[in-house]
Steps between C-alpha positions, in 0.01 A plus 500: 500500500225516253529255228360712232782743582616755169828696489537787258860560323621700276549357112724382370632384129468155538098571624504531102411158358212434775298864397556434123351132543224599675426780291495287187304247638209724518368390856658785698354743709573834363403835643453652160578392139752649425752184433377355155607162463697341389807655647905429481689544849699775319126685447425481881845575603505814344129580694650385815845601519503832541396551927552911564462605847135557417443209357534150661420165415467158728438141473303326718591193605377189802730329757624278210669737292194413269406829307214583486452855342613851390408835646623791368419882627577854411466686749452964450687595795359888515152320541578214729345298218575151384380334199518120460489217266543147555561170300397175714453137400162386535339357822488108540124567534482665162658226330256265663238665347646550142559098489213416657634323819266450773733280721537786771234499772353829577381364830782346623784721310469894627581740203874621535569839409599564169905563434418856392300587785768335725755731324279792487456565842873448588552777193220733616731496843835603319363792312304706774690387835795528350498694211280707682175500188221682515376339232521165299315436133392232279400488158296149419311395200164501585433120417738371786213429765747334799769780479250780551354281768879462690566862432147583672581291777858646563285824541491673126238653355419577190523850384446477084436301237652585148375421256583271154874539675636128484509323166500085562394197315365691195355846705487738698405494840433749806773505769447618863668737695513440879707645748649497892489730772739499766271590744254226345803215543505620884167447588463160300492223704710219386665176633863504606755357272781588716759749418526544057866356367605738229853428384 
């Protein structure tokens, strides 16, 4: 069994006090900024509690029962399109390199794949094997370097950039558009993670 194993579930109420602590502490991993912080549970339930049968949202979680993050996806049915946004805690790496910590050796330690590209791919599954997508999109500030990076690798490209469309820290910034063929999720080559949990 692979150790860095993720299961998707649905969410649930009680997923509330972990997703308004880690939006308030300002280190999360946010597709697009559109949570201003900081936020009461009552202010994300009412984003969050409201699943149609186009709209769907999971958290991601590791063998544990640790959480690690928060997808959520509305998908335009007479398209076969999916849009999704996401709200992950931060990488152990990135914390290393916020404090400063240089104890890891990058010899003798491989890099691990990060939780949200762990979670992607086991998402990217769901929605066009079965939910049968033709399409998936993402919408990311243009400053987040390592998310465009693990959306490249999982085989998007980028289609747009608009402009002046993300205000953060002061300003406004440029977000990127980047989208997912079915056809282009076929023909990427990937490693196997085993059959995608989805409860």
């Amino acid at each position: 069994m692979n150790q860095s194993y993720i299961k998707l579930r649905a969410y649930r109420r009680d997923d509330l006090s972990w997703l308004c602590l880690l939006l308030n502490q300002g280190s999360a991993r946010i597709s697009l900024g559109e949570f201003p912080a900081p936020l009461a549970e009552e202010q994300i339930h009412q984003r969050f509690s409201k699943p149609t049968s186009s709209h769907f949202q999971y958290m991601a979680e590791n063998q544990a029962g640790q959480l690690l993050g928060f997808f959520d996806i509305t998908l335009t049915f007479k398209d076969r399109r999916g849009q999704l946004r996401w709200l992950f805690a931060p990488h152990p790496e990135e914390i290393q390199t916020r404090t400063g910590d240089s104890s890891a050796d990058p010899i003798t330690e491989p890099k691990l794949p990060s939780p949200l590209e762990e979670s992607l791919r086991e998402l990217l599954r769901r929605l066009f094997q079965e939910m049968n997508l033709n399409k998936c999109i993402v919408q990311i500030p243009a400053f987040q370097d390592p998310d465009l990076a693990i959306l490249q690798q999982a085989g998007f490209t980028q289609e747009a950039v608009l402009r002046d469309e993300v205000f953060y820290e002061g300003r406004y910034h440029d977000a990127l558009l980047l989208g997912l063929l079915r056809e282009e999720l076929q023909n990427l080559k990937t490693p196997d993670l085993g059959s995608p949990r989805v409860d």
